[in-house]
C-alpha positions as CSV (number, residue, x, y, z in Angstrom):
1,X,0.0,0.0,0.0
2,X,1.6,3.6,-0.8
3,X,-0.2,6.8,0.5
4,X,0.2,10.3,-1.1
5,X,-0.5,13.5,-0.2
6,X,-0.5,16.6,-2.4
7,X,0.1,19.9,-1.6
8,X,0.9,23.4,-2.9
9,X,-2.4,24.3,-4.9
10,X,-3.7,27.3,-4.8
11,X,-5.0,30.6,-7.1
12,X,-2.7,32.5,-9.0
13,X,-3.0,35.0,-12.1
14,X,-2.4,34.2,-15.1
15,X,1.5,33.8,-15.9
16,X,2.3,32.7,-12.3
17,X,4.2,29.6,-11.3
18,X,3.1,27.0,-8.8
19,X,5.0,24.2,-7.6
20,X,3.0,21.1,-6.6
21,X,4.5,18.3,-3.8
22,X,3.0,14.7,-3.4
23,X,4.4,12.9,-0.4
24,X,4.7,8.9,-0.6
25,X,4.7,6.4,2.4
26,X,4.0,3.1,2.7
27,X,6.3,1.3,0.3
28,X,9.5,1.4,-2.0
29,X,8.5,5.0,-3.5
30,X,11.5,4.5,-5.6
31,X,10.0,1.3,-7.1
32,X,6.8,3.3,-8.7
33,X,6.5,5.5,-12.2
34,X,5.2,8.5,-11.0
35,X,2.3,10.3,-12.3
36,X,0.8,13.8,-12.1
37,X,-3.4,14.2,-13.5
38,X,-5.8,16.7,-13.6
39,X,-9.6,17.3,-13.8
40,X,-11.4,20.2,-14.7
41,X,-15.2,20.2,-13.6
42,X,-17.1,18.1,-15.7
43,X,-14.2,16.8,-17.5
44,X,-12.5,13.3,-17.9
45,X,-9.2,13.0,-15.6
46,X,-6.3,14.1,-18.0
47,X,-2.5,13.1,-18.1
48,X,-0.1,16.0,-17.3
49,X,3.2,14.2,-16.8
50,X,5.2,10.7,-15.5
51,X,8.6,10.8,-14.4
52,X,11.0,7.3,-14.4
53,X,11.9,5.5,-10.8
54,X,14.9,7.6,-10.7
55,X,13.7,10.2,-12.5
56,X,15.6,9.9,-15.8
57,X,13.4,10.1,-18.2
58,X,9.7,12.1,-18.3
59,X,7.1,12.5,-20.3
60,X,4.9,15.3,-20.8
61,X,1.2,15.9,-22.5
62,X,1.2,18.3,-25.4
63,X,-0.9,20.9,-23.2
64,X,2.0,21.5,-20.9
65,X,5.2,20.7,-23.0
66,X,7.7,23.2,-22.5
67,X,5.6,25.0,-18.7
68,X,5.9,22.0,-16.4
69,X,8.7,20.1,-15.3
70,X,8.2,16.9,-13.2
71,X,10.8,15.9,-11.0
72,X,11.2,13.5,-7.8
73,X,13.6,13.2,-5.0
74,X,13.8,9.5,-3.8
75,X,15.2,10.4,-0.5
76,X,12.4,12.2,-0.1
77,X,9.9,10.0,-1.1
78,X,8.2,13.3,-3.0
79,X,7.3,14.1,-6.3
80,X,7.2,17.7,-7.6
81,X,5.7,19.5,-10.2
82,X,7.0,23.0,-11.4
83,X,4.0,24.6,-13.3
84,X,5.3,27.8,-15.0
85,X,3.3,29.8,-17.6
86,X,-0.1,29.0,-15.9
87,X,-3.3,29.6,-17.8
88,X,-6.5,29.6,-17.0
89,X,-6.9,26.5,-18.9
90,X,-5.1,24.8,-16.1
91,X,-7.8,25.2,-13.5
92,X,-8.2,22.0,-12.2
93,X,-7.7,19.4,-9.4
94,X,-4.2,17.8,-9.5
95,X,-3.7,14.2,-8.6
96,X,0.0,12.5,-8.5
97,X,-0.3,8.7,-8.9
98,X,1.8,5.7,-8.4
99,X,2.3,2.9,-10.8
100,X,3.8,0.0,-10.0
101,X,5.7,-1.2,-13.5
102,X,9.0,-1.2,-15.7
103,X,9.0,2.5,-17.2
104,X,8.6,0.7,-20.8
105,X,5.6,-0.8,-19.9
106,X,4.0,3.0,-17.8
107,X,1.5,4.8,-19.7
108,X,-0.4,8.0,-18.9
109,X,-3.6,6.0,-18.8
110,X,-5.6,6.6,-15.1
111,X,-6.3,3.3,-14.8
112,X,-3.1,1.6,-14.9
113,X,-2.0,3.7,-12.1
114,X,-2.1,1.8,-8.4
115,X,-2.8,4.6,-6.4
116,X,-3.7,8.5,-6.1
117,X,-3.6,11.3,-3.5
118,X,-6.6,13.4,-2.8
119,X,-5.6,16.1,-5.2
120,X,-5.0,19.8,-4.7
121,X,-7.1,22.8,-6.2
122,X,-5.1,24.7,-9.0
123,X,-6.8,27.9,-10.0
124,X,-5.9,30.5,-12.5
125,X,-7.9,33.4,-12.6
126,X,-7.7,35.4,-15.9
């Protein structure tokens, strides 16, 4: 069983930066492909990003290419994501995930991943 916790939501303008945490405990966080989601009111749950086990190699979706970096820090057992560039497009809850496979076999589907935080609120007002 792994537990996360986000944190670090919040409402910003336009062309602010946010940086969102996820805490993992329970087991091996290193052992997990990490994912960070979002959903926007009455809207399926989307892919944002994925990030390796040690963080290597990360993929991103098309709608944040290029303003969000995820990163993690093993030691930690946490999972970041920088959101730079924010638009009011990106109003949504944020979920990290954890997925329990080889980084060849991960996708950015919801339902392959084991377990989810409770999501934090990310608001950009216009």
């Amino acid at each position: 069983q792994v537990q996360l916790v986000e944190s670090g939501g919040g409402l910003v303008q336009a062309g602010a930066s946010l940086r969102l945490s996820c805490t993992a405990s329970g087991r091996t966080f290193s052992n997990y492909v990490m994912g960070w989601f979002r959903q926007a009111p009455g809207k399926e749950r989307e892919f944002v990003a994925r990030i390796s086990w040690a963080g290597a190699v990360t993929v991103y979706s098309d709608s944040v290419k290029g303003r969000f970096t995820i990163s993690r820090d093993n030691a930690k057992n946490t999972v970041y994501l920088q959101m730079m560039s924010l638009k009011p497009e990106d109003t949504a809850v944020y979920y990290c995930a954890a997925h329990r496979a080889p980084w060849a076999l991960s996708t950015g589907t919801p339902r392959n991943y084991d377990y989810w935080g409770q999501g934090t609120q990310v608001t950009v007002s216009s």
